[in-house]
C-alpha positions, -999 to 999 in steps of 0.1 A, spaced: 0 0 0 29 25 8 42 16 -24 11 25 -45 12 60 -23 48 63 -34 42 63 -72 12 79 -69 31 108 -54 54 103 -76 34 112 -109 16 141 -95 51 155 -90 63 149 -123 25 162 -137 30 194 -113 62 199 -131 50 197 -164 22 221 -153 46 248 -141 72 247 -171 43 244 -197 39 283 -196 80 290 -203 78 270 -237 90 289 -268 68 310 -282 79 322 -320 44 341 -322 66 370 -300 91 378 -321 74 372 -357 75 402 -377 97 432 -379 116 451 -353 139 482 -355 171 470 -329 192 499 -317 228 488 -312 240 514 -282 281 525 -278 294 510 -309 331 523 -316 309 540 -348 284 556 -322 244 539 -316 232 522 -348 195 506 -358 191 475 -371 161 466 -393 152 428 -385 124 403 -393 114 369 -383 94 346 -393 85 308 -386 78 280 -413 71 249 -397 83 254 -361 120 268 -374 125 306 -371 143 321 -394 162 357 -390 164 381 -415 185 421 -416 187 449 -435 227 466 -436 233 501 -438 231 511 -472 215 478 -486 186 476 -500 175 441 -495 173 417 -465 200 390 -457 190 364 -441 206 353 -403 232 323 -398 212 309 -372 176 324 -347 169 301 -318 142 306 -293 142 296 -257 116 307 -235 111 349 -237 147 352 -256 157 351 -290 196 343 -298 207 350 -335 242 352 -352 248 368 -388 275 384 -407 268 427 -404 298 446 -420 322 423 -426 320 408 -387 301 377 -371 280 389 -345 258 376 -318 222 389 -307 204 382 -281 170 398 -276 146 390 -243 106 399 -244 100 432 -223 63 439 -234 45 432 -260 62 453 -283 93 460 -271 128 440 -262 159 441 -250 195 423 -245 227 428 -261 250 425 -293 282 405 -285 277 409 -250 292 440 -249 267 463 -265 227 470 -253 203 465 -273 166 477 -275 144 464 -297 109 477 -310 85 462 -329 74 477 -366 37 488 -366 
């Protein structure tokens, strides 16, 4: 009888646990669309970023626009976990990392490289 307590126990636990984690699953619906990132304290002073992502099948995909350009390229690599959004691309001739975290519903923020802040907001 203690036994059948014990797993009992046991799997409302693990259930629980599934409960409270359910709610911090990605969520790609956030960060679908387009945002205007500014890039704070570069050695070339504050700079904006034009991005977009979308998600096709479950897989995000990152896109940018570069100074100057006139079309989008599209990002290395944009991975969701949670409320954050890491990405890596090639922007004037130097691999960069970007790592964006939900604020509100239409703004973000994080970093460049770890070494610059970044804010993002979205594109209405």
């Amino acid at each position: 009888m203690n036994s059948n307590k014990l797993i009992l126990s046991g799997a409302l636990f693990m259930f629980s646990l599934g409960l409270a984690f359910a709610g911090h699953m990605p969520s790609p619906e956030y960060f679908e669309g387009k945002w205007n990132v500014l890039i704070k304290g570069t050695p070339h002073g504050d700079a904006v970023i034009p991005i977009r992502f979308e998600t096709v099948d479950g897989k995000t995909t990152g896109y940018f626009i570069e100074e100057g350009a006139a079309e989008e390229k599209k990002m290395d690599s944009a991975i969701i976990s949670g409320d954050v959004i890491n990405t890596s691309f090639t922007i004037s001739g130097y691999d960069v990392t970007l790592s964006l975290t939900k604020v509100d519903e239409d703004n973000s923020k994080g970093d460049l490289m770890g070494m610059f802040d970044a804010e993002g907001s979205r594109v209405k």
